[in-house]
C-alpha positions in Angstrom: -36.3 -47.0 78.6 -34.9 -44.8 75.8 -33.0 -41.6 76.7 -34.0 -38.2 75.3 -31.3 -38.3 72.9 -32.0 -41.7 71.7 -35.4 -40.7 71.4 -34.2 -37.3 69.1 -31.7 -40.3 67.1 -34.8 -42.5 66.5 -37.0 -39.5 65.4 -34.5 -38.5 62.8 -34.5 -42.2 61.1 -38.2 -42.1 60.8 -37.9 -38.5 59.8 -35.0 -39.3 56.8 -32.7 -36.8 58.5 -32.2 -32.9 59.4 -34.6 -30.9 57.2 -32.5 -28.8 54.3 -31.6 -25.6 55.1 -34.3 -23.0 53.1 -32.8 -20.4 50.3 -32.7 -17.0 51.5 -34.6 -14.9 48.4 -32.0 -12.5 49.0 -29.1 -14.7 48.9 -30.5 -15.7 44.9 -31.3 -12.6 43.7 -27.3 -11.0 44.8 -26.6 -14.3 42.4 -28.3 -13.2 39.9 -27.2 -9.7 40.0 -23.6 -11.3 40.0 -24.8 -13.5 37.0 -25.8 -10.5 34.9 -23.1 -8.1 35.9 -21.1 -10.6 34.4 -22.6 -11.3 31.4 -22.7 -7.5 31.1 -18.8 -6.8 31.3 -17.8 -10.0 28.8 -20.4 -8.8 26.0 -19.2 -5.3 26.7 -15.1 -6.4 26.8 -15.4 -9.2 23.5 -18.0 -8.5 21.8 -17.4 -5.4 19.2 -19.3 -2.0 19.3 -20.9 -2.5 15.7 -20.9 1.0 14.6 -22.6 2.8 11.7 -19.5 1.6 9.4 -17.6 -1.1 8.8 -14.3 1.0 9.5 -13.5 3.8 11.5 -9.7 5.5 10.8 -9.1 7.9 14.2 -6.1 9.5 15.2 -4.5 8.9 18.5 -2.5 11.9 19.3 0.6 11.8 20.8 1.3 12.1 24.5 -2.5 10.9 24.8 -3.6 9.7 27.7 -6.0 6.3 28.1 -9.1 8.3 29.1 -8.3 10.6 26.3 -7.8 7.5 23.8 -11.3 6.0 25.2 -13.3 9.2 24.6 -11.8 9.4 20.7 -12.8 6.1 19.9 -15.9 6.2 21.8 -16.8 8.9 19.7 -15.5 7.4 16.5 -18.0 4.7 17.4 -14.9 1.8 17.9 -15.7 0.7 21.6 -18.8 0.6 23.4 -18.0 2.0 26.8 -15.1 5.1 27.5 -15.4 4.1 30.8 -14.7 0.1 30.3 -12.1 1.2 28.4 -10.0 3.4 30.8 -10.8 0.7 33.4 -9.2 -2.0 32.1 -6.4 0.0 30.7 -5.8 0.8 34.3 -6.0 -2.6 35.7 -3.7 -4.3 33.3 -1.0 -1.3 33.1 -1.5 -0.6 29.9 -1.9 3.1 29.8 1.9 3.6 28.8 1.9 0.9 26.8 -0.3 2.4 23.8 0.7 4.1 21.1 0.1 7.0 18.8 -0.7 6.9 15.0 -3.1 6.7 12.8 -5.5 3.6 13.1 -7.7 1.9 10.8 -10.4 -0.1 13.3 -13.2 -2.7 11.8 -16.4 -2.1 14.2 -16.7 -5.7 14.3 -13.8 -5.5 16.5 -14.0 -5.7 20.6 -12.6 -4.1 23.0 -9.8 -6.4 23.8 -8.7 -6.2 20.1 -8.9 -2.2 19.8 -6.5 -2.6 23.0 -4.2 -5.0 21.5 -4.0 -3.5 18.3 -2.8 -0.4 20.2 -0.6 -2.0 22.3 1.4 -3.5 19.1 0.7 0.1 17.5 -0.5 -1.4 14.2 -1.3 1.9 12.8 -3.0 2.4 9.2 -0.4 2.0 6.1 -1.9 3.8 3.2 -0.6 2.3 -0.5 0.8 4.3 -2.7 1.5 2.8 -6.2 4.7 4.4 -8.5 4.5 3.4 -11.6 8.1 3.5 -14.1 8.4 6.3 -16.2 7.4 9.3 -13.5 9.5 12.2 -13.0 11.1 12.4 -9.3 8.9 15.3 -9.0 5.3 13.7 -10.0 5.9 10.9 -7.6 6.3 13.3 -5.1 3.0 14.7 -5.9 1.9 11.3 -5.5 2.6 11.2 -2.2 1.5 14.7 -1.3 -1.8 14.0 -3.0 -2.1 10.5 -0.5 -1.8 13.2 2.3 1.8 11.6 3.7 4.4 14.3 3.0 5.0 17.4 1.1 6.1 17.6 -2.1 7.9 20.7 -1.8 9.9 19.0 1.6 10.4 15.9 -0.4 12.4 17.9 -3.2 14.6 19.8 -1.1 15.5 16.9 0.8 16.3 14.5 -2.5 18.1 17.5 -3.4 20.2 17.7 -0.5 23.8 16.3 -0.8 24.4 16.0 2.7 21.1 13.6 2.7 22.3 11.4 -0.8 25.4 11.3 1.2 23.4 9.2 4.3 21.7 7.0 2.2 25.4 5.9 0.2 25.0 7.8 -2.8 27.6 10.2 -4.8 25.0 12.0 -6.2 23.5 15.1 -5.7 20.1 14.1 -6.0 18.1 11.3 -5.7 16.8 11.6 -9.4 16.2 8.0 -11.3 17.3 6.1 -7.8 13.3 6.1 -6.6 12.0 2.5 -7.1 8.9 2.0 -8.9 6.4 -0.2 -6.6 3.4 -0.1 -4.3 4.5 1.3 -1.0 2.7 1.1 2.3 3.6 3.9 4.7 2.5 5.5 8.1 0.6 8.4 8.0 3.8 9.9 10.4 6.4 7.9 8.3 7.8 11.6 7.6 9.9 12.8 4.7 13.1 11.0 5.9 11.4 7.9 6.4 9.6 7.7 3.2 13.1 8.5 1.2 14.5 6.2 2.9 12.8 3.9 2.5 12.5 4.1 -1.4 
């Protein structure tokens, strides 16, 4: 005669094996809780915040801190969630790591891009075109009236010996040495800066 346990062998043949192991409903639905959390942070982190217009310009102050940054753009309508924002500046180590300026954002833009673009601090360059011909003091009013110096700083300084002297030249003023072109500058380029550079 059969033993007991070749009896429980035998019935498992017949019976094609151990029955399956039933889903616990509550085991699924934490899945799919997981599942739409999920799909909830990537369309928040990569997709962008699609604000009223195309491009927003906001200033990020100096000294700013990432929660402070997050509320500006959030307002400015650049980025969908402040709070997103400061958390994954946190995670990564990236609060030191973003600069100040003035930035020029497309709305199409997500979060991850608003971060990197601060992170490489590729802040707004506004162009200003100088024609040939202009006196040194309308091109400084050029500049004043494109909101990135003042003309009346810009004159003393190209009047300023000690300053020709710095950039090489015997002069006493930077009269007829100012390059007609289309410049591109910072909005914090500075007086220096912009001489300097023309």
């Amino acid at each position: 005669s059969k033993s007991r346990h070749g009896r429980d062998a035998s019935n498992e043949v017949r019976g094609g094996g151990r029955r399956p192991l039933r889903e616990n409903p509550a085991s699924r639905a934490l899945a799919a809780v997981i599942a739409v959390l999920f799909a909830a942070l990537a369309m928040a982190l990569f997709l962008p915040a699609r604000g009223k217009l195309d491009f927003a310009t906001v200033e990020v102050p100096s000294g700013a801190s990432a929660g402070e940054i997050a509320e500006i753009l959030g307002d400015a309508g650049v980025i969908r969630s402040p709070l997103l924002f400061r958390v994954v500046a946190r995670v990564r180590f990236l609060s030191r790591r973003l600069h100040a300026g003035e930035y020029r954002f497309s709305t199409r833009q997500s979060l991850m891009g608003v971060l990197d673009q601060l992170i490489r601090g590729e802040v707004w360059l506004h162009p200003v075109t100088i024609p040939e011909g202009l006196r040194m003091e309308e091109v400084f009013s050029r500049l004043e009236g494109a909101g990135l110096a003042s003309a009346a700083g810009l004159s003393a300084l190209a009047g300023n010996p000690g300053f020709c002297r710095e950039l090489g030249l015997e002069g006493a003023s930077l009269e007829g040495y100012l390059a007609p072109q289309t410049y591109r500058f910072p909005k914090a380029y500075g007086e220096r800066g912009i001489l300097r550079a023309m």
